[in-house]
N, C-alpha and C positions, 0 to 999 in steps of 0.2 A: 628249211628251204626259204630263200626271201623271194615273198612273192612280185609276182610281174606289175607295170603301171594296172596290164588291166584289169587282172586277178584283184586288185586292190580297187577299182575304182567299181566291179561287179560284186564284189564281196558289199561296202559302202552302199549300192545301190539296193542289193537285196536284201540288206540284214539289217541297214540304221536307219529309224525315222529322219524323214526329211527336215524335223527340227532339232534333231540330235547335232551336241557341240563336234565336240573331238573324236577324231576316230583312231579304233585301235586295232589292230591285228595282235594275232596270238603271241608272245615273246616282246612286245613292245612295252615301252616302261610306260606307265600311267599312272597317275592319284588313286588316292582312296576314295571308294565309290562316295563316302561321307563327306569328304572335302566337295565335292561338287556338288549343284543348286539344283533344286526341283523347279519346275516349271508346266504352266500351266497346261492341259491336254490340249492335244489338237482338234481341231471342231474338223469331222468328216468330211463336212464342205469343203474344206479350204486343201483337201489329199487329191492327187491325183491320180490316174491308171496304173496298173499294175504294170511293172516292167518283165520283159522278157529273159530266156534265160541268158543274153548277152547282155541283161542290163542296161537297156532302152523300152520305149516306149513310141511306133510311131504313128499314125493316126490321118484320115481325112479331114480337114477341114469343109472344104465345099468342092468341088470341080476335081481340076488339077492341082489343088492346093492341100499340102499335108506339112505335118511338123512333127519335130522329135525333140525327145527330152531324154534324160538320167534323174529325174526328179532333184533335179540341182539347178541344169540351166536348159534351155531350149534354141533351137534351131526350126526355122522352116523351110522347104521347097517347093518349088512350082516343077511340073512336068511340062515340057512342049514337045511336040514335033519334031524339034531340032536340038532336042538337050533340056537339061536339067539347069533351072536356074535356082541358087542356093543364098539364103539370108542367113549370114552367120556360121562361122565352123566353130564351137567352142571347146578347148580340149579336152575336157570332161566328157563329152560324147567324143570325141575322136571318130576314129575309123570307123564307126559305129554309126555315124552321119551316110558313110556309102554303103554301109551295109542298108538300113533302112530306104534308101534310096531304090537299091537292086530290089529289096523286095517289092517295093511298090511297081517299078517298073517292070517287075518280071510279069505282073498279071495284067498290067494294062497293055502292052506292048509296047512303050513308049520307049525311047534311047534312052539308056542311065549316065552317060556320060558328062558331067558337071561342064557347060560351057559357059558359065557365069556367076559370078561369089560378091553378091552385095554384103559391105561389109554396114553395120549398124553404127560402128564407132570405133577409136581405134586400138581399146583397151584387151591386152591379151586375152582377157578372162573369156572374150569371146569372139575372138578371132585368130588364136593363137594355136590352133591347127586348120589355117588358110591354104598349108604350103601339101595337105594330104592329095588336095583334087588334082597337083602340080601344076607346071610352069605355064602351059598354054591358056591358062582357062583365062578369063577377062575379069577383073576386079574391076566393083565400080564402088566409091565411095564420096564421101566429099571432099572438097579442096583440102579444108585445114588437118582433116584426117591423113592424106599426102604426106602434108609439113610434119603432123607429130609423127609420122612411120620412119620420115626420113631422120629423121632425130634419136629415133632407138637405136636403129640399125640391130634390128631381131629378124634372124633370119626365118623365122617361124609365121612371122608378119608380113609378105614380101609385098611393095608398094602396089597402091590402085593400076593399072590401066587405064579406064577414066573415070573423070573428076566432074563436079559442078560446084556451081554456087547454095543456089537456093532451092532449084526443080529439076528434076530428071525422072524422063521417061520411058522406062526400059523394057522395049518391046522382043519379043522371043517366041517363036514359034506361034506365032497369033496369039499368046499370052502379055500381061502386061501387069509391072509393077510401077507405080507413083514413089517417088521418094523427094522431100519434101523437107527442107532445114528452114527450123524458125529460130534457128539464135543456140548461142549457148546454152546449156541446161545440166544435166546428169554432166555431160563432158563439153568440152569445145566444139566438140564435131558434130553430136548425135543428132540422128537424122530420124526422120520417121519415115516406113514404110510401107505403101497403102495395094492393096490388091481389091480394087472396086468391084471387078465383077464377081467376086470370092466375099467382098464384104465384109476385110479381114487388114486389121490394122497390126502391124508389128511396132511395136515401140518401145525400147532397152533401156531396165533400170532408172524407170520414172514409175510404170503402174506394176504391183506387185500382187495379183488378183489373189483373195483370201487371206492375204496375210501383211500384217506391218513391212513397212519396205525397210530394207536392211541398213543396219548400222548409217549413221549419219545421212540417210532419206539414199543409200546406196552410195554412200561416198561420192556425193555429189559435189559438184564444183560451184554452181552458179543459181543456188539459191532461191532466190524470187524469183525467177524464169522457170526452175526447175516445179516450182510449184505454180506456177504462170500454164504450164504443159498439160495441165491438167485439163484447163478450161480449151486448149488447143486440139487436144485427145479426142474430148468430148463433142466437140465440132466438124469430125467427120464422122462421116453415117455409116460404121462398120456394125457389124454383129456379133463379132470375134476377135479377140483381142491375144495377140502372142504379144508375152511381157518380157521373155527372154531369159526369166528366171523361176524355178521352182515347176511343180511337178501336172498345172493343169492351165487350162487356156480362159481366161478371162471375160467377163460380161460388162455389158454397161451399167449393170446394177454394182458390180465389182469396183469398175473406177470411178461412180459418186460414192460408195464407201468410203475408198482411199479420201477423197477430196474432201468429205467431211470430218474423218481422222487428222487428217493436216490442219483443216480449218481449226478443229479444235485444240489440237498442236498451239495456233497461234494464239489461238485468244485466250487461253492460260500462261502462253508465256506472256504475254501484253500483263494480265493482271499482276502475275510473279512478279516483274521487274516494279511493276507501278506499284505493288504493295508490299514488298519484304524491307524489312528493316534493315538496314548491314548495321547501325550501331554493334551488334554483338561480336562480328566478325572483324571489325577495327578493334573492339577495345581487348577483345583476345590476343592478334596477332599485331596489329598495330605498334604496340613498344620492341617488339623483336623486329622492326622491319623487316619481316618478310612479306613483301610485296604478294606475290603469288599465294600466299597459302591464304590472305584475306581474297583472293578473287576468287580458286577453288571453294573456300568452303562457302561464298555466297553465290557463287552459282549455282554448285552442286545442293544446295538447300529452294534456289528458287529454280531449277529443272526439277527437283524432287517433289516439292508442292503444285507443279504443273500438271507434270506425268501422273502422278497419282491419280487423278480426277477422270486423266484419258484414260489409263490402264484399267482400270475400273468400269466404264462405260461401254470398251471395244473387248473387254473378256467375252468367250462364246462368240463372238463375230466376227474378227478375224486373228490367227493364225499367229503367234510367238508376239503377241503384244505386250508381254509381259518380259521378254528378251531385248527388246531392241527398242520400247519407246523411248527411256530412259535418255540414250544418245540421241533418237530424234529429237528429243524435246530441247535438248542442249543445243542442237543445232540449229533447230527454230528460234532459240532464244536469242543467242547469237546473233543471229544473222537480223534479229530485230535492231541488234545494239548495234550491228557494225554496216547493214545493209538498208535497215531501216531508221538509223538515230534514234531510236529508241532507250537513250542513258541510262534512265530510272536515276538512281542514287549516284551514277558515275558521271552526271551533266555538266553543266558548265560552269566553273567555281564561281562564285559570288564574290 
């Protein structure tokens, strides 16, 4: 029998560690368990709650303020008076976002009716079952989030309702969320979203609480800003942090962690670039002109001598650091040489 999306995304959530690669169901073709890589344990800290037997997890924060996860990605809601206001529908929780909802409001009394879906940014990964709460409800997002919606044309994405620039203030049954754009960062749009009297900051794919932030610092766009976010994060006085991803909710012990795993990101690629020799890498590939294979194997040698020193230091502290620094590091390095002029050996010919 081929199983259902959700048979499959409830099988994944109950049976595979949250750092496990590839997933497989019974009759699906896979490697040899030998061809694939061991990887370091997960530190207990950096796990989150156990999921239910639908395969979520959802939780009070403070007041009116609760959030749900699939130990993949997270979602939060406020309760009011007059509706449910919702940050984020990720498809991964799917219909499972209103399930968790009705249960909450079945015991407070409160309407479960979604009247409002702030969106965090405009990337499907977490907004791409938008269209569950249906047509009436009010999208609020930011401008440029708008521009890129209207540019997919996904129908699973359907455009804001309203927009701002820099501040919005979105009041709902005597509830209230801050949403707050300081610039480019993770994406064009991503916005921060603040619930003051909850004391609970939501912020997507910038803090990744207990563990290395994913592949290229989350396939981020904008670099120096996105590690700029950090120090912006930290400047509001929340107590709780929804990071959007992964299976628990975040501290401010959590995002100076992150901030000094990035710091140290940098300051070993600073030395990498300032001290490896490419001699070896020219006089290899250099007579065969290939261009690319002398840039590959000197990056990949000075992201290799960087990461090592962090992989090393943040084992035991946070969560698949030994999966993913590797591509952070290359992207911090990067972005030194193309965002920061930082040449090293590739400067300016004499």
């Amino acid at each position: 029998m081929t199983p259902t999306r959700r048979t499959f995304l409830t099988f994944a959530a109950l049976t595979v560690p949250v750092a496990s690669g590839l997933l497989a169901l019974p009759g699906t073709a896979q490697g040899a368990v030998g061809d694939l890589p061991d990887y370091l344990p997960i530190p207990p800290s950096s796990m989150g709650p156990a999921l239910n037997s639908d395969g979520y997890y959802v939780g009070q924060i403070k007041g009116n303020l609760y959030w749900v996860t699939d130990s993949f990605y997270q979602s939060m809601f406020l309760t009011t008076r007059e509706g449910v206001v919702v940050v984020d529908a990720p498809p991964t929780i799917g219909r499972n976002l209103q399930r968790a909802i009705d249960e909450v409001t079945k015991t407070s009394g409160k309407p479960s009716k979604v009247t409002h879906l702030v969106y965090s940014h405009s990337h499907a990964d977490h907004i791409g079952a938008a269209t569950i709460f249906g047509a009436d409800v009010e999208r609020v997002a930011h401008r440029e989030t708008g521009r890129l919606l209207r540019e997919t044309h996904d129908p699973n994405r359907p455009l804001p309702t309203i927009t701002f620039d820099d501040h919005y203030t979105l009041r709902v049954g005597g509830e209230l969320l801050q949403l707050d754009y300081h610039g480019p960062n993770h994406s064009a749009d991503n916005i921060f979203i603040y619930a003051p009297k909850q004391e609970t900051l939501m912020l997507v794919d910038v803090l990744f609480p207990g563990w290395v932030p994913f592949k290229q610092f989350g396939i981020s766009q904008e670099i120096p800003n996105w590690v700029r976010m950090h120090d912006v994060a930290l400047s509001y006085p929340w107590r709780t942090l929804v990071g959007g991803h992964l299976g628990r909710l975040g501290t401010r012990a959590d995002a100076t962690l992150q901030k000094d795993y990035v710091t140290d990101l940098r300051v070993n690629a600073d030395a990498a670039i300032a001290g490896l020799d490419p001699a070896p890498y020219l006089a290899k590939y250099g007579p065969t002109g290939n261009a690319w294979a002398i840039f590959k194997s000197y990056l990949d040698a000075a992201t290799r001598q960087a990461s090592d020193a962090v992989i090393a230091k943040y084992a035991g502290k946070l969560a698949a650091v030994d999966v993913f620094t590797f591509d952070n590091q290359f992207t911090m390095l990067e972005s030194l040489r193309t965002d920061g002029g930082h040449l090293g050996p590739f400067g300016i010919h004499q």
